[in-house]
ROVEXFI-497631 format. One record per atom (N, C-alpha, C): residue in three letters; x negated, y negated, z negated. Coordinates in steps of 0.02 Angstrom, whole numbers, plus 50000, padded with zeros to 5 digits. Layout:
N
alaXYZ
...
END
This chain:
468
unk499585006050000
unk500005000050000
unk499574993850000
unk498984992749967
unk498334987749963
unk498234985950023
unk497934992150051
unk497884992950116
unk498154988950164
unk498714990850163
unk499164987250215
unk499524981350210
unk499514978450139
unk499564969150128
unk498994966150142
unk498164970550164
unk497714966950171
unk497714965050244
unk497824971150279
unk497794971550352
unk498464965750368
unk499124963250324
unk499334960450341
unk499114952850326
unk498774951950286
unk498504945950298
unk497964943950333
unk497704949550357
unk497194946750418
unk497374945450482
unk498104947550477
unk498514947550552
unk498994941950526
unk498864937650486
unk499674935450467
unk499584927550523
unk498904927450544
unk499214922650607
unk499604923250670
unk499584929950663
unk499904932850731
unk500754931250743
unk500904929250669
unk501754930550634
unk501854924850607
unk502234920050608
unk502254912250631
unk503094914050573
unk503194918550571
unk503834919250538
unk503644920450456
unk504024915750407
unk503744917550350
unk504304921450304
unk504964923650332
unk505504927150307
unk505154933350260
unk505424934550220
unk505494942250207
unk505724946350218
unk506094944950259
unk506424949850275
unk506064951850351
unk505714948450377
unk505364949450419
unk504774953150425
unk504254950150357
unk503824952950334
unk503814962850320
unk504494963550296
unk504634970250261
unk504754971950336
unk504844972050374
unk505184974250439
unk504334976250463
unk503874970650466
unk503364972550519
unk502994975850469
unk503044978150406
unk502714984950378
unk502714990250404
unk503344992350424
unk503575000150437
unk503305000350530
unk503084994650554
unk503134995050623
unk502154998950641
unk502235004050698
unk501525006250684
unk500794999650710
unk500575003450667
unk499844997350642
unk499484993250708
unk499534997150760
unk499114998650830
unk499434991750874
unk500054991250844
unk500414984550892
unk500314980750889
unk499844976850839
unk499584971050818
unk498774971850854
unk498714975850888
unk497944974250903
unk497894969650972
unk498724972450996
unk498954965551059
unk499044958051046
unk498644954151116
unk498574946351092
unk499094944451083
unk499324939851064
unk499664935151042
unk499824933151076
unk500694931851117
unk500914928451171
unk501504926151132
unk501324920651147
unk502014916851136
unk502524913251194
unk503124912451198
unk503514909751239
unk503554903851261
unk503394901351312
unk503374897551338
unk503894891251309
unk504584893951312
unk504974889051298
unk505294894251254
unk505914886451184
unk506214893151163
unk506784896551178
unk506874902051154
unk507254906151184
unk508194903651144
unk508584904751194
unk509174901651168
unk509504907651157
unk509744910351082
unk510004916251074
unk510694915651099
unk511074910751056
unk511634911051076
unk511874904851123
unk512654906651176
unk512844900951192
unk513044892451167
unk512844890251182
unk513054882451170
unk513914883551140
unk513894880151068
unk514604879051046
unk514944875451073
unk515594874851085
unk516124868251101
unk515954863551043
unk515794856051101
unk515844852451043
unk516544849551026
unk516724847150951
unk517334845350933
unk517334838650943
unk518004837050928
unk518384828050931
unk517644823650894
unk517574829150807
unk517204824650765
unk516314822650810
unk516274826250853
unk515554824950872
unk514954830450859
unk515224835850801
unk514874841650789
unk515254847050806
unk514724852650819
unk514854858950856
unk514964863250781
unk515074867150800
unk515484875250744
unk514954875950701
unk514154876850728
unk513634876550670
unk513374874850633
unk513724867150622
unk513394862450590
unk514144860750543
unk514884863450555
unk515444862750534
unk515394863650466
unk515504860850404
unk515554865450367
unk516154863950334
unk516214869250276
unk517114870450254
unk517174865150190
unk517264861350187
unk517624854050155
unk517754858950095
unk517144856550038
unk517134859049982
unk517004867649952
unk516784870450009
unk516724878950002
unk516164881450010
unk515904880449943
unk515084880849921
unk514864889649989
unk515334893549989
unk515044900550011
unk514844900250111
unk515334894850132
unk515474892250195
unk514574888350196
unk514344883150163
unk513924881350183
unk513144884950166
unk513224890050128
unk512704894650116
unk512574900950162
unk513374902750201
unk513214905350246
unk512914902650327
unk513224896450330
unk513024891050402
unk512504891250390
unk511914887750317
unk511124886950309
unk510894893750320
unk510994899750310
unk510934903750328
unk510694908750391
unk511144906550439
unk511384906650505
unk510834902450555
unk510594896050521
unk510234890950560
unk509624894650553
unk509444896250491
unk508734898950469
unk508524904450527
unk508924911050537
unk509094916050562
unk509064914650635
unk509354910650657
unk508924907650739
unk508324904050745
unk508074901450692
unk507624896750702
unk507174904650693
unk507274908150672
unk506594911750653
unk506744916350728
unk507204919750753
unk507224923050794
unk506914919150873
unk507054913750861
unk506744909650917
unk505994908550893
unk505614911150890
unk504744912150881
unk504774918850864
unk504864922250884
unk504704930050873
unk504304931550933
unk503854934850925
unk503444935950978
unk503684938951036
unk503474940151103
unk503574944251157
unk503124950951132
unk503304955751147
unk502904962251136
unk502584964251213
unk502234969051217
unk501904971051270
unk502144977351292
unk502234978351355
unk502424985551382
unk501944989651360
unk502064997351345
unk501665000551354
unk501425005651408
unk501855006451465
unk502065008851520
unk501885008451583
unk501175003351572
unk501174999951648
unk500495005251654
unk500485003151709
unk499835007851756
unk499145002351766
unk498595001251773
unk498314996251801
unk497655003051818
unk497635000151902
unk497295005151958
unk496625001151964
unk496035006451982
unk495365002951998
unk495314999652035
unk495094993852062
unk495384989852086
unk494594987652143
unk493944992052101
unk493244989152141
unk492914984952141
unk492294984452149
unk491794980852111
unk492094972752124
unk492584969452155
unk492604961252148
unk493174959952076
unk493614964852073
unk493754960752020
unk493644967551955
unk493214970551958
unk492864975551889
unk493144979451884
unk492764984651856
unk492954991151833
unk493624993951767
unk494094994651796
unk494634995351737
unk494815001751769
unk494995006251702
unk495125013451689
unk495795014351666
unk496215018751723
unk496735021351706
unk496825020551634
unk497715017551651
unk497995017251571
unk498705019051570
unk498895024851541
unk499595027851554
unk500185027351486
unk500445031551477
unk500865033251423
unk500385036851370
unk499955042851394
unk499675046951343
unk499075044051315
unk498945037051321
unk498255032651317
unk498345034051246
unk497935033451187
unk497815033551115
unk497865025851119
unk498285024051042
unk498435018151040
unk497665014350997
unk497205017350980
unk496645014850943
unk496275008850994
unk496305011151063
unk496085007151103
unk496385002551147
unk497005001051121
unk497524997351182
unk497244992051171
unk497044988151105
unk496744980151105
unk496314977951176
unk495674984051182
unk495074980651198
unk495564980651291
unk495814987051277
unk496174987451385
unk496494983051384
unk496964979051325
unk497454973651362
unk496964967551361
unk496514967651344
unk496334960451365
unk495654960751410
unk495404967451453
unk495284968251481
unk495994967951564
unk496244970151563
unk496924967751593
unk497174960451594
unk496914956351551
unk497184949651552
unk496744946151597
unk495634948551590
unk495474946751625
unk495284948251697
unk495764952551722
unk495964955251803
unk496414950551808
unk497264950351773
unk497464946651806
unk497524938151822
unk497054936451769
unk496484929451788
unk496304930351843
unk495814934551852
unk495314936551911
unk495844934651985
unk496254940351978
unk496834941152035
unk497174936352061
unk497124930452000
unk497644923952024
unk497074919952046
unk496594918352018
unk495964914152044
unk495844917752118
unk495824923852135
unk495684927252230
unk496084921652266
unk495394923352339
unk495594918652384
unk496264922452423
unk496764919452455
unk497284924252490
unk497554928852460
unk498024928652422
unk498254932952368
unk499064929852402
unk499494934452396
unk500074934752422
unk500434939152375
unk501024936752369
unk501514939052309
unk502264943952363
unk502264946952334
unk502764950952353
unk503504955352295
unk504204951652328
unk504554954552272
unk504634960052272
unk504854965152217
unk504984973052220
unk505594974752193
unk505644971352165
unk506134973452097
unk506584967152061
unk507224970952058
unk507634965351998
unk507904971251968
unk507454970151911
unk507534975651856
unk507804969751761
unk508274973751732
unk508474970751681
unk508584963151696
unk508694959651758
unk509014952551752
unk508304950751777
unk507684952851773
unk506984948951786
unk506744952151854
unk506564945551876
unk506254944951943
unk505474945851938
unk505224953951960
unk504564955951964
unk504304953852028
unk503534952052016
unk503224948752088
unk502604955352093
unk502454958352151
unk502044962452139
unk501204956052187
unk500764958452161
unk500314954252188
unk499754957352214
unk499664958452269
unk499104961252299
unk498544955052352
unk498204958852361
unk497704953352410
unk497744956852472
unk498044951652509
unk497974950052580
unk497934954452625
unk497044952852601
unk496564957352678
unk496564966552671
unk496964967552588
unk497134974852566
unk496454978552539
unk495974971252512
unk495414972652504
unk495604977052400
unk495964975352386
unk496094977552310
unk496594978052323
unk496674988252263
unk497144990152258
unk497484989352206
unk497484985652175
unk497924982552098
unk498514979352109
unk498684980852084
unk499564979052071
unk499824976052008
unk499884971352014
unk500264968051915
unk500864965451932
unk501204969851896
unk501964967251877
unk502124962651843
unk502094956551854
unk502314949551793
unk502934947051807
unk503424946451764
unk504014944051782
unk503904935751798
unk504434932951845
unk504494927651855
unk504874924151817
unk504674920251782
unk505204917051687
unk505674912751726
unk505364907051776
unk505894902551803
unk506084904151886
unk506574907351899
unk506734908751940
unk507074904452009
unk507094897351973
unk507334890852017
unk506744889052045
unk506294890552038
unk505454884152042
unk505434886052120
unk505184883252139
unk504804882252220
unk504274888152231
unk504024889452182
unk503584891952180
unk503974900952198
unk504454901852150
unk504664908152172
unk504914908152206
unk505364903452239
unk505834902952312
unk505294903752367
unk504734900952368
unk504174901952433
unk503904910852418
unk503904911952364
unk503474920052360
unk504204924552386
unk504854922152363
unk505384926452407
unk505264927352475
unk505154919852481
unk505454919652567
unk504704922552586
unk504264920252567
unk503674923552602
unk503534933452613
unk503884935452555
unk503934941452558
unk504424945552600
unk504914942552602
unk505554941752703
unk505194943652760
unk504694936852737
unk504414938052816
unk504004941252832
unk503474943752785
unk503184949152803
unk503394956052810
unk504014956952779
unk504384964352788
unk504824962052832
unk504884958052866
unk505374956752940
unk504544959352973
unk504204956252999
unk503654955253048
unk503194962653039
unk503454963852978
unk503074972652977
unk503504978953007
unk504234977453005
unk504624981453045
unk504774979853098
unk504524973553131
unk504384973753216
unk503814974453238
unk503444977253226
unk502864980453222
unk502824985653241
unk503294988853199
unk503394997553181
unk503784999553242
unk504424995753271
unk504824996953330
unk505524997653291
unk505794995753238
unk506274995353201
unk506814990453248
unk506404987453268
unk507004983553315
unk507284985653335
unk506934990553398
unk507134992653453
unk507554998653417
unk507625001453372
unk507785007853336
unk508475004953300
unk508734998953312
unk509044995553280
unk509574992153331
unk509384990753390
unk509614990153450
unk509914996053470
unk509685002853479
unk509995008553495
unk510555011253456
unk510455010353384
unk511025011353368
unk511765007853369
unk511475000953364
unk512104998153378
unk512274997753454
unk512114999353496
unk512425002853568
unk512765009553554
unk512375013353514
unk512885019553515
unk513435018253469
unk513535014053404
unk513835013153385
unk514685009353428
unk514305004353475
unk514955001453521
unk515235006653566
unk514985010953589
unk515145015953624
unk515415021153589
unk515465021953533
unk516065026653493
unk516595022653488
unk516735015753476
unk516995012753469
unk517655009853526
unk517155008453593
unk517405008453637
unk517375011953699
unk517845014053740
unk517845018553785
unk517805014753867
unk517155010353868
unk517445007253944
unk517075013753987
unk517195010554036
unk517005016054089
unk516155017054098
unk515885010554106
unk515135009754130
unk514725012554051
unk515265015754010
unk514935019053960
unk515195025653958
unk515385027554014
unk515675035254008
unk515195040954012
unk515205045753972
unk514705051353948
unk514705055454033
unk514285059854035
unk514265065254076
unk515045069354077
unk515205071854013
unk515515076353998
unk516055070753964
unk516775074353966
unk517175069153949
unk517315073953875
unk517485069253852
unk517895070253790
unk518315076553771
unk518125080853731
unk518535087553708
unk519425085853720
unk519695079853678
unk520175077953695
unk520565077053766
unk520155073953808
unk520475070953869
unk520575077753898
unk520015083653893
unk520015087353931
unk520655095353931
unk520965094353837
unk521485097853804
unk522185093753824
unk522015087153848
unk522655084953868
unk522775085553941
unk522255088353979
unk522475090254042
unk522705095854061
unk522615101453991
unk522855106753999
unk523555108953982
unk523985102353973
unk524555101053951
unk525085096553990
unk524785094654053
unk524965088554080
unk525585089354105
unk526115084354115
unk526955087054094
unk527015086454177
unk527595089754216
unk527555088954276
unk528195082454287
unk528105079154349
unk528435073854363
unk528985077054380
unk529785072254396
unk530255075154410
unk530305078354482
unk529795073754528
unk529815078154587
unk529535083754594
unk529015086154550
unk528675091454550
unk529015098154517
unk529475094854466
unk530075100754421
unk530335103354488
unk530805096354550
unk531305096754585
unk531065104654648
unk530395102354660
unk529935106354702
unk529965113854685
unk529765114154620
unk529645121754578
unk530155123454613
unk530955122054550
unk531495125554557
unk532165124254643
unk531685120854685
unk531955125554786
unk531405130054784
unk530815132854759
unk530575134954789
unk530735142454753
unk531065142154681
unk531165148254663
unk531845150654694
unk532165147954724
unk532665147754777
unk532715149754831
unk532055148654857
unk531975152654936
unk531985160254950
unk532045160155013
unk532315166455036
unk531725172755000
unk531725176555014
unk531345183455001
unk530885180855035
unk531005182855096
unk530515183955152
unk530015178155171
unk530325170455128
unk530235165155146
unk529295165155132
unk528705164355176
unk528045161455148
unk528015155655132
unk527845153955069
unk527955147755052
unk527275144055057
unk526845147055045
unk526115144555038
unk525575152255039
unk525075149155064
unk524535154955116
unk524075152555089
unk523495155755056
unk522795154055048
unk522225155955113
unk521935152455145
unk521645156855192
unk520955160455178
unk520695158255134
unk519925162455108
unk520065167555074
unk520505166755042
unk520805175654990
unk521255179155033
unk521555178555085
unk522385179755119
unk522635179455078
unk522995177655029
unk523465178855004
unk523965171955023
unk524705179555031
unk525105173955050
unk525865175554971
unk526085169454975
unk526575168554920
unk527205168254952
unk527745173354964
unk528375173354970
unk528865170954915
unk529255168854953
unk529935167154869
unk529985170854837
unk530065179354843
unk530285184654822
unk529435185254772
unk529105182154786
unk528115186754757
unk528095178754697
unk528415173654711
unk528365165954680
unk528915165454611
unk529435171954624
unk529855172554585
unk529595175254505
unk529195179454512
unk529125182354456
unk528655175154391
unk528675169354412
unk528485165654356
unk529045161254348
unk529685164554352
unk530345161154316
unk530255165054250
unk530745162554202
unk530795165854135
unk530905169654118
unk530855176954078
unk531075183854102
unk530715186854144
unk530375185354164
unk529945189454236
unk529165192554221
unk529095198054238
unk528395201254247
unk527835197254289
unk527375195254288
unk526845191454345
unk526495197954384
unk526455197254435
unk526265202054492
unk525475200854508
unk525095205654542
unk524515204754552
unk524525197754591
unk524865198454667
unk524805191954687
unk524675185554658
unk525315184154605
unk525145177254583
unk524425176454539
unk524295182354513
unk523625184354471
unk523215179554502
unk523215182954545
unk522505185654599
unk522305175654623
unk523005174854663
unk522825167154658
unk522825161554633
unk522985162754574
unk522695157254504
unk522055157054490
unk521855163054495
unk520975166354483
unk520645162654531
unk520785162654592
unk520465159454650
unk520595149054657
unk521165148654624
unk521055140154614
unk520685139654551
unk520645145454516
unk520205140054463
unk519515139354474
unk519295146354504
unk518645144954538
unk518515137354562
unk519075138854650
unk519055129954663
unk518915124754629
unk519285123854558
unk519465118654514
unk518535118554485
unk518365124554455
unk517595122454452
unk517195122654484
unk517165124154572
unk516605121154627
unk516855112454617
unk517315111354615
unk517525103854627
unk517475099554583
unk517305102654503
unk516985096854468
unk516595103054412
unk516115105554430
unk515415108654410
unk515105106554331
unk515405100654308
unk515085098254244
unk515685097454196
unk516475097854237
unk517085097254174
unk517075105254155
unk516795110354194
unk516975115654164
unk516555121954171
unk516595126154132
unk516105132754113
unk515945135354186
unk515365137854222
unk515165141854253
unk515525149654220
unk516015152054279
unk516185156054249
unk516315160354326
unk516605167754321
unk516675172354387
unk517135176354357
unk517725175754400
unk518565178354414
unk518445184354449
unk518525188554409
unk518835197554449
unk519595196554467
unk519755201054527
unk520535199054538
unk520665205554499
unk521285206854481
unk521725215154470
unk521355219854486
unk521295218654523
unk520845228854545
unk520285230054539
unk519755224654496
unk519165227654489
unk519105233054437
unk519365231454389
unk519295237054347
unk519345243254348
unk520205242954391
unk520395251754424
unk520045254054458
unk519405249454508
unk519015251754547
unk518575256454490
unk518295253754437
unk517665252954398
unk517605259354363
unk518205259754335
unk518305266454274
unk519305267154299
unk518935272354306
unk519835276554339
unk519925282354266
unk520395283454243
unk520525288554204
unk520245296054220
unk520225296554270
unk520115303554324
unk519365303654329
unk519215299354360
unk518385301454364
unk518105297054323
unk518325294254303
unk517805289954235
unk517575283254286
unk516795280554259
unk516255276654301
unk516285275054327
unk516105271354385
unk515915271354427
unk515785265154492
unk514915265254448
unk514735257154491
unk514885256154560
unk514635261254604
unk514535260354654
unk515395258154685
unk515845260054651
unk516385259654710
unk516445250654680
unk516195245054655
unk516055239354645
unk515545236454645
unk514935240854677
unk514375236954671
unk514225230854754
unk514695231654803
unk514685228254839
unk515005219554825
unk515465221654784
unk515925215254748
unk515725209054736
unk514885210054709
unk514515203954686
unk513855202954725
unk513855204754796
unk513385201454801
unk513185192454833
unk512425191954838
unk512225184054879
unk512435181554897
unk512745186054951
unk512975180355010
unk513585181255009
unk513895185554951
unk514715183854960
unk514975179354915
unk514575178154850
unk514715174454797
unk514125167654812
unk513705169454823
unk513195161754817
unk512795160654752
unk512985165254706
unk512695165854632
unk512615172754598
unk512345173554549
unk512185180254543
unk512595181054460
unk512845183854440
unk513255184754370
unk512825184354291
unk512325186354319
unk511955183854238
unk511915176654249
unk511905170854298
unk511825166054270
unk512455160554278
unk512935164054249
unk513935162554211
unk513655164354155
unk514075156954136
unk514285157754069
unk514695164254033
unk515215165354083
unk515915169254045
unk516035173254123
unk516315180354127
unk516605183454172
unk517255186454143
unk517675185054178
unk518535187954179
unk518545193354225
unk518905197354168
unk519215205354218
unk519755205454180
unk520185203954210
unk520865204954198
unk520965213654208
unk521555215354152
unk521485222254143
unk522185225554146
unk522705229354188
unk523135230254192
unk523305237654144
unk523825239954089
unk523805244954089
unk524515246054060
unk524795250654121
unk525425252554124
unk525865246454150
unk526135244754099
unk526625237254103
unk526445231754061
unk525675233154045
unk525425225453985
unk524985224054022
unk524845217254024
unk524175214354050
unk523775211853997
unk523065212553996
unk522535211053927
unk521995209953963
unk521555207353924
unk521085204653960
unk520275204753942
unk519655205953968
unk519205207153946
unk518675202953970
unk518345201253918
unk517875192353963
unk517025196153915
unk516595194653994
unk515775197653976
unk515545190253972
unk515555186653884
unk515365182153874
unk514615182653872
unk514215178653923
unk513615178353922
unk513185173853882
unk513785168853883
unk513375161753825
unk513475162853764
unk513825167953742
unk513655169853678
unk513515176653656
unk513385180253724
unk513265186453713
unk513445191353678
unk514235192953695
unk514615195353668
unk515095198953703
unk515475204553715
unk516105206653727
unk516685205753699
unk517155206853729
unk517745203753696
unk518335204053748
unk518715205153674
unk519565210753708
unk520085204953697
unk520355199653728
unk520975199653705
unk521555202053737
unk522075203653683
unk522585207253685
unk523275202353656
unk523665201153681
unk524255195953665
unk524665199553585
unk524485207253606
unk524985208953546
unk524395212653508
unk523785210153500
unk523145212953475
unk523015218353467
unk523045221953528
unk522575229853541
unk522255231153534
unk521645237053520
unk520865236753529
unk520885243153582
unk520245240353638
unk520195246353675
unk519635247853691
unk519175248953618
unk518485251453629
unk518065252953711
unk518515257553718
unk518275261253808
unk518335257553856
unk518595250353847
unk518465245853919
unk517965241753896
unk517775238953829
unk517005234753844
unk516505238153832
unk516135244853827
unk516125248253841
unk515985252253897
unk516365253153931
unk516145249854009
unk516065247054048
unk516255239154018
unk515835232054051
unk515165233054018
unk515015234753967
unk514165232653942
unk513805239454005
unk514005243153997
unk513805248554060
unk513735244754114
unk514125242354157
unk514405238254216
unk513775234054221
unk513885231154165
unk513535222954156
unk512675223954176
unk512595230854141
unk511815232354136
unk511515233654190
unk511915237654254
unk512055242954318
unk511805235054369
unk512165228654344
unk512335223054391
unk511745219954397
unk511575218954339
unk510715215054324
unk510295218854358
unk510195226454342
unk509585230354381
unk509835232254461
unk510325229154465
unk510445228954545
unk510165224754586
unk510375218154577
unk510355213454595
unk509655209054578
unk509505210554517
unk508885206354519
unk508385209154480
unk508435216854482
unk507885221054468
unk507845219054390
unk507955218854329
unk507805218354269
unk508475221754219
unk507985225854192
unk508215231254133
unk508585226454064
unk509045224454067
unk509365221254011
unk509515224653955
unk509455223553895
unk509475225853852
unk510095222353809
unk510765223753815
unk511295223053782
unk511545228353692
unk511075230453686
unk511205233153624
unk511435230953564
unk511045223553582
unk511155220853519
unk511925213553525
unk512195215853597
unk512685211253600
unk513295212153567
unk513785208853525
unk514395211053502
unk514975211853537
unk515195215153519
unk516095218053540
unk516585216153508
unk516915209053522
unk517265206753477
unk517995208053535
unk518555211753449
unk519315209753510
unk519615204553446
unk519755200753481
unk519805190753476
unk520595193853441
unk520545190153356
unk521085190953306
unk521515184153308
unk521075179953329
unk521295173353310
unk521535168753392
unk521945172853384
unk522245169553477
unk523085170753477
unk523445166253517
unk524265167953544
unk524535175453540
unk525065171753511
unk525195181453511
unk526125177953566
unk525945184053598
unk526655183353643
unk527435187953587
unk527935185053584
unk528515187153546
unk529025190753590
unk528785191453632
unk529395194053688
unk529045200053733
unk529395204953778
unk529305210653827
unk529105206453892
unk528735200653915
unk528875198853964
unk528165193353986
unk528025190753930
unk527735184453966
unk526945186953921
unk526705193653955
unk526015196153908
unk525625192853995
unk525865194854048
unk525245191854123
unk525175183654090
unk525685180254070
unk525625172254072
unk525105170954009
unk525245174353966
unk524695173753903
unk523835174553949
unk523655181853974
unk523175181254020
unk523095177854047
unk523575174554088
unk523175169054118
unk522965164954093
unk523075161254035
unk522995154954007
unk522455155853958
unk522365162153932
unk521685164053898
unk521245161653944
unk521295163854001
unk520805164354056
unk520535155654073
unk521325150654083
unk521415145754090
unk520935139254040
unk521105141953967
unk520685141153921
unk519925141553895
unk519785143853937
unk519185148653906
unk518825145353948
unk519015144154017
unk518595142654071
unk518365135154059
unk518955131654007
unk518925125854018
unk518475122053954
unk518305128453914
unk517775127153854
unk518045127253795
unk518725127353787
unk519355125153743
unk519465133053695
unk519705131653622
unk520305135453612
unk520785136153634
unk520955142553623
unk521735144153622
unk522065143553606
unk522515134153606
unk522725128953560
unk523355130753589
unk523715135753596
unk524535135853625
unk524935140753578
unk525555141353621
unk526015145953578
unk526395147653627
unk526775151953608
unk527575156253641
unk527985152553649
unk528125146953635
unk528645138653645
unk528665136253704
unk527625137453721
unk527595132753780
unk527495135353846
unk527515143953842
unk527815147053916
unk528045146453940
unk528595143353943
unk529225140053986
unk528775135854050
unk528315132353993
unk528145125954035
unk527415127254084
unk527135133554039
unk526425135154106
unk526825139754149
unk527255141454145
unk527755144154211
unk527675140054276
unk528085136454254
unk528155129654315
unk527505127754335
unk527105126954274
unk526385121754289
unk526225128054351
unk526055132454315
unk525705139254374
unk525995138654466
unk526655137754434
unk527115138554501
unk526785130454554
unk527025125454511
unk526725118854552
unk525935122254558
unk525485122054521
unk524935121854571
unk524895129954605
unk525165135254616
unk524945138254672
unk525555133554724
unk526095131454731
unk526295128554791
unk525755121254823
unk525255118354760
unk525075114154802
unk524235116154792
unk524225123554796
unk523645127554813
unk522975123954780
unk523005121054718
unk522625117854664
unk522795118354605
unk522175120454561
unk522485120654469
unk522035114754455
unk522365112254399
unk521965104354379
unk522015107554301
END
């Protein structure tokens, strides 16, 4: 206890406060904190806000209660209690870092959290004379970092990046000229350092792509149009003259040809045009030439839609017959050079429409995802036809372009998540529109509601010998 009333009077210049209650306070505080200099505040510190002043000319602290001895012992009180709190020292971080900085402004040694407090005296005022040093450097430039706790930190480095020291000193008056020029000066060097870098230009690009999500003009139109635009064409309602067209033409005679393809022959009688009224079975014919406009539809715009290759009806029965099984060769003429212009491994997707009995289903040799796959309207599985497309598929490659493909590892998916038809009748129209779908990059965003209406659509474009 000697001890430490002695050590406090050898420090008692440090403590400008002569309270006791003060005194008893900086006993218990550890010994090591006093070996830091002595900083005092610049100006003093205003604890509390400014009182209203009253009518009489004095404010609330100086009020006292008209005859109430306890009223003015607590006010003298109160005054004492700021006056002392306003000279209380600033304390020192203990937290900061100060980095070697090289022989111009001296040798200073890492100082962290785990530093022993026996020696903080001699480092902080080794630290005081760096950041002397640092403010006396020629070209020293201030830079802000931080608004931490209400205080504006200036970090201060030199210039030419000749010293790596860094001192954090808060800025006390934040109005002065002095910190308004170290703001703005620090702007402009982090403006002029990110045009440098190409931030501009990186800054420019986005806000172009940004206007272009935004807006749809034309001289900003993508390659590829829009998922949307391209699901609303697969929906597109027919005009009244085009309804009027359908239903004379489901009217015509039997015998009547209504429309002739001349590269496929196929020709469309009233009696062959009938079967895509409501109630009706779809016939190979109409199959056969929907398959062949959609082709058309993707020679004629090559980038709205999948590279893909249409089997008509009878490839399959050619392919694998119940009776003799296998059998490439009675299809291996089907695909070649010069009848197609392309070779089948490089499609996306191939369609073989698959007839059996009185259901139509359908089987697609997805190449872009390397996969097989069954759909079935009333969800069948028929192992034994992909199966013998991956057979097929393998037979086609080492035909045509001499290379042993290895499909082993491709999957066999029969597709769960597709239209299911509710009726004995409209399973060809589901096929087609899988087909329709698929080609066009799209889900199978339909239902049993809207058969009615790819009826007609089918019917208008084979009469005007185009699918859109």
């Amino acid at each position: 206890m000697d001890g430490m009333s002695s050590y406090h009077k050898r420090n008692s210049g440090l403590n400008p406060c002569k309270n006791s209650s003060f005194s008893h306070s900086s006993r218990a505080m550890a010994p090591g904190i006093y070996r830091y200099p002595e900083v005092k505040s610049p100006l003093r510190r205003q604890v509390h806000a400014p009182s209203r002043i009253l009518k009489s000319g004095r404010d609330r602290s100086t009020r006292q209660g008209s005859g109430n001895v306890l009223g003015t012992f607590l006010t003298r009180n109160d005054d004492m209690l700021k006056r002392n709190a306003l000279d209380l020292p600033l304390r020192y971080r203990t937290d900061r870092e100060v980095v070697d900085v090289g022989d111009e402004l001296g040798d200073v040694e890492m100082i962290s959290d785990d530093t022993s407090r026996e020696g903080l005296g001699n480092v902080a005022m080794e630290v005081d004379e760096v950041e002397e040093k640092a403010e006396m450097g020629n070209g020293l430039f201030s830079e802000v970092v931080s608004m931490k706790n209400g205080s504006l930190r200036v970090d201060e480095c030199s210039q030419d990046n000749s010293s790596s020291l860094v001192v954090n000193r808060p800025v006390t008056d934040v109005t002065s000229f002095e910190a308004y020029r170290k703001v703005l000066q620090s702007a402009e060097n982090r403006t002029s350092k990110l045009k440098d870098r190409g931030f501009g230009d990186i800054l420019k690009e986005r806000g172009c792509a940004l206007l272009r999500s935004l807006f749809s003009f034309s001289f900003w139109k993508q390659d590829k149009e829009p998922v949307e635009d391209v699901q609303r064409e697969a929906f597109l309602t027919l005009s009244r003259e085009e309804e009027t067209a359908v239903n004379r033409a489901f009217s015509a005679n039997d015998s009547n040809i209504l429309v002739a393809h001349e590269n496929s022959n196929i020709e469309i009688t009233g009696k062959i045009l009938r079967c895509l009224k409501p109630g009706e079975w779809l016939n190979d014919e109409v199959i056969n030439l929907y398959l062949v406009l959609l082709k058309e539809r993707e020679a004629r715009e090559p980038k709205k839609f999948l590279k893909c290759h249409f089997f008509n009806t009878f490839f399959f029965t050619k392919l694998f017959n119940s009776g003799t099984g296998y059998n490439y060769s009675a299809v291996r003429r089907w695909t070649s050079m010069k009848r197609l212009g392309y070779h089948l491994k490089d499609c996306d997707k191939i369609f073989i429409p698959i007839h059996m009995n009185i259901h139509w289903t359908l089987a697609v040799i997805n190449i872009k995802d390397r996969k097989f796959q069954y759909l079935d309207s009333f969800k069948g599985r028929e192992p034994k036809i992909l199966d013998a497309l991956a057979r097929y598929f393998v037979d086609e490659v080492r035909d045509k372009s001499e290379v042993d493909l290895d499909v082993s590892r491709w999957g066999q998916e029969f597709v769960q998540d597709l239209p299911m038809q509710r009726n004995g009748f409209d399973c060809g129209m589901f096929m087609v529109k899988y087909i329709d779908f698929y080609s066009r990059g799209l889900d199978l965003c339909f239902t049993q509601e809207q058969m009615p209406y790819f009826r007609d659509r089918t019917a208008k474009e084979i009469l005007q010998l185009k699918a859109e």
